[in-house]
Wavefront OBJ file of the C-alpha trace (Angstrom):
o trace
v 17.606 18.181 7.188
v 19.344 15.597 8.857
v 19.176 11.923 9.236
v 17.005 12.367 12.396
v 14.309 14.347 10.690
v 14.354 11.926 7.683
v 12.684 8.931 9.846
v 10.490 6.822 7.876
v 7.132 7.316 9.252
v 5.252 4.095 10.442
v 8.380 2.529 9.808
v 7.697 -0.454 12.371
v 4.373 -0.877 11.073
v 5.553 -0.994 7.138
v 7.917 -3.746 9.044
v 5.208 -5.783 10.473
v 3.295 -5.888 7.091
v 5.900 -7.034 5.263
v 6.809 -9.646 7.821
v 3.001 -11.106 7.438
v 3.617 -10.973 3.809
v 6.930 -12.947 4.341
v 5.162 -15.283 6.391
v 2.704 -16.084 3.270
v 5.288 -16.073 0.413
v 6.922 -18.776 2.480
v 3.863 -20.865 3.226
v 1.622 -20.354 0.497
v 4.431 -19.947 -2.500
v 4.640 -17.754 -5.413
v 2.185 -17.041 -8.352
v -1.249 -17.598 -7.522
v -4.050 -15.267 -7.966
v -3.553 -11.801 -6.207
v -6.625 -12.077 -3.766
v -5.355 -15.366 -2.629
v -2.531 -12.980 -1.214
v -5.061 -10.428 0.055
v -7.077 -12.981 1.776
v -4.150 -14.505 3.345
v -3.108 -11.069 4.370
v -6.382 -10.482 6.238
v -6.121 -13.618 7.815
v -2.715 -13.082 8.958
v -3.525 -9.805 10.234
v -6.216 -10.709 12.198
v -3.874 -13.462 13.853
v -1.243 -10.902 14.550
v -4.052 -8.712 15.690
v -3.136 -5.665 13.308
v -5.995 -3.525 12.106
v -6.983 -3.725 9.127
v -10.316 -3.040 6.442
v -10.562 -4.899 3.424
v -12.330 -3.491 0.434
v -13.089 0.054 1.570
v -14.435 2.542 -0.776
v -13.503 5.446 -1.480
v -14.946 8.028 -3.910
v -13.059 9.413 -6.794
v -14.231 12.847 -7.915
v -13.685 15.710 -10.273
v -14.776 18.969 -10.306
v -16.605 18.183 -7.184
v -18.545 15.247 -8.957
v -17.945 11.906 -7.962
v -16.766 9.769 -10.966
v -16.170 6.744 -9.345
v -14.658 4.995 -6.494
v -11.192 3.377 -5.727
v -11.250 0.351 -3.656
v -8.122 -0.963 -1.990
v -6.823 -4.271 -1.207
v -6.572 -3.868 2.419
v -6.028 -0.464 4.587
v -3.540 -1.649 7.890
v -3.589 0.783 10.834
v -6.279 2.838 9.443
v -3.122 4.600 7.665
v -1.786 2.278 5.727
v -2.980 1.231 2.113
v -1.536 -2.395 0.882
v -1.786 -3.761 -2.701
v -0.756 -6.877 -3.657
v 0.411 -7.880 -6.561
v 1.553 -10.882 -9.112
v 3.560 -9.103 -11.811
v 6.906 -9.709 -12.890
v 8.025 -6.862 -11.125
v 7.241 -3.624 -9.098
v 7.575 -0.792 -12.021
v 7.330 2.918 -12.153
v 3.498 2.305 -13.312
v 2.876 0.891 -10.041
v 4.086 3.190 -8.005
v 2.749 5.968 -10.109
v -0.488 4.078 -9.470
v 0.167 3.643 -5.291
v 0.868 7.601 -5.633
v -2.637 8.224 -6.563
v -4.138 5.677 -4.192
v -2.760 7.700 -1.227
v -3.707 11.179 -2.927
v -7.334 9.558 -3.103
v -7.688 7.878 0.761
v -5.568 10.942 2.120
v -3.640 8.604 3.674
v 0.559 9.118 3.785
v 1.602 5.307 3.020
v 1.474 2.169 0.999
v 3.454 -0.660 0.446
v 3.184 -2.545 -3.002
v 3.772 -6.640 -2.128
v 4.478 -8.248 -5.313
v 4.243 -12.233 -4.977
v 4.855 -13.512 -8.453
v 8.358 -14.804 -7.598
v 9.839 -17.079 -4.964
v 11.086 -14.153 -3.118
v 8.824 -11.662 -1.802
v 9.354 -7.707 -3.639
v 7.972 -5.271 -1.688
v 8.026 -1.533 -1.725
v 7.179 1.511 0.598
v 5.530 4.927 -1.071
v 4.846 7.846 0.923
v 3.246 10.837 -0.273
v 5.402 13.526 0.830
v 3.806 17.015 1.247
v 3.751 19.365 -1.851
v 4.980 22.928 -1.428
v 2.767 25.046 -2.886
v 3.759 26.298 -6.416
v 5.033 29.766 -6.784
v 3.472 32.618 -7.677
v 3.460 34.264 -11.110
v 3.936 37.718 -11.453
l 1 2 3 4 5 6 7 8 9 10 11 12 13 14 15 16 17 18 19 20 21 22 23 24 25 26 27 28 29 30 31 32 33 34 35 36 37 38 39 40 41 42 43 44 45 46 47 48 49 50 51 52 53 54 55 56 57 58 59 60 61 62 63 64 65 66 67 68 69 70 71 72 73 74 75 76 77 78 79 80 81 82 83 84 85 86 87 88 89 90 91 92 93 94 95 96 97 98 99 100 101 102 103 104 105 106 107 108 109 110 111 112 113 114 115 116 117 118 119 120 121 122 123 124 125 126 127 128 129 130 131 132 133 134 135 136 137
C-alpha cells in the first residue's frame, strides 16, 4: 500500500471540526464543564453550516437484546461521531472507548476534543476494517 491509498478519509471534514473546536478553545477558554464545549460546538456548527445531530441514540445490544443505548455528544456529517472532553489528557481508555462508539453507530470516524488545557488536544480514530479471523482446522 502506498501513500496514495493511505488517505485519511474525511480528512477535510476532521479539519473543519477541529477548526470550530479551535475557534471555542480560543474564545471560550479552557476547563469548564464538557457540555459547555458540546453546546458551543453545535452552535458553531450551525454557523459554519456543518451538519450535525446532537444527542442521538443509539441502541446497545447483546445477543440480539438491547441492553442499553449509547448516546453521543454530537454526530458531524452524519459520519462523524465527536466527544468532547475535560481530562488531563487523551489516554488509551479514551480511545479504547471512541473504538467502541464507532463499532456501535457503524460509523468509520471520531475525533476526541479534549479542552481541559489552554491548548486544544484533539485526536482522530477510525475504525479500520477487520479481516476476518482464520480458520481452524
Amino acid at each position: 500500500m502506498n501513500a496514495n491509498e493511505r488517505e485519511l478519509i474525511l480528512k477535510d471534514e476532521v479539519f473543519a471540526l477541529v477548526s470550530c473546536a479551535m475557534e471555542i478553545s480560543n474564545g471560550l477558554g479552557h476547563g469548564l464543564l464538557e457540555k459547555n464545549y458540546e453546546n458551543a460546538l453545535a452552535v458553531e456548527f450551525s454557523h459554519r453550516q456543518i451538519p450535525f445531530a446532537q444527542q442521538v441514540r443509539f441502541p446497545v445490544s447483546w445477543r440480539n437484546v438491547k441492553v442499553g443505548e449509547f448516546i453521543p455528544d454530537l454526530i458531524a456529517y452524519e459520519q462523524i461521531v465527536v466527544e468532547t472532553k475535560t481530562i488531563d489528557r487523551i489516554t488509551d481508555l479514551e480511545r479504547g472507548q471512541v473504538l467502541n462508539y464507532l463499532r456501535i453507530t457503524n460509523l468509520p470516524v471520531a475525533i476526541i476534543l479534549n479542552f481541559k488545557k489552554p491548548r486544544l488536544e484533539w485526536e482522530r480514530i477510525a475504525l479500520t476494517q477487520r479481516s476476518q479471523p482464520p480458520t481452524l482446522h
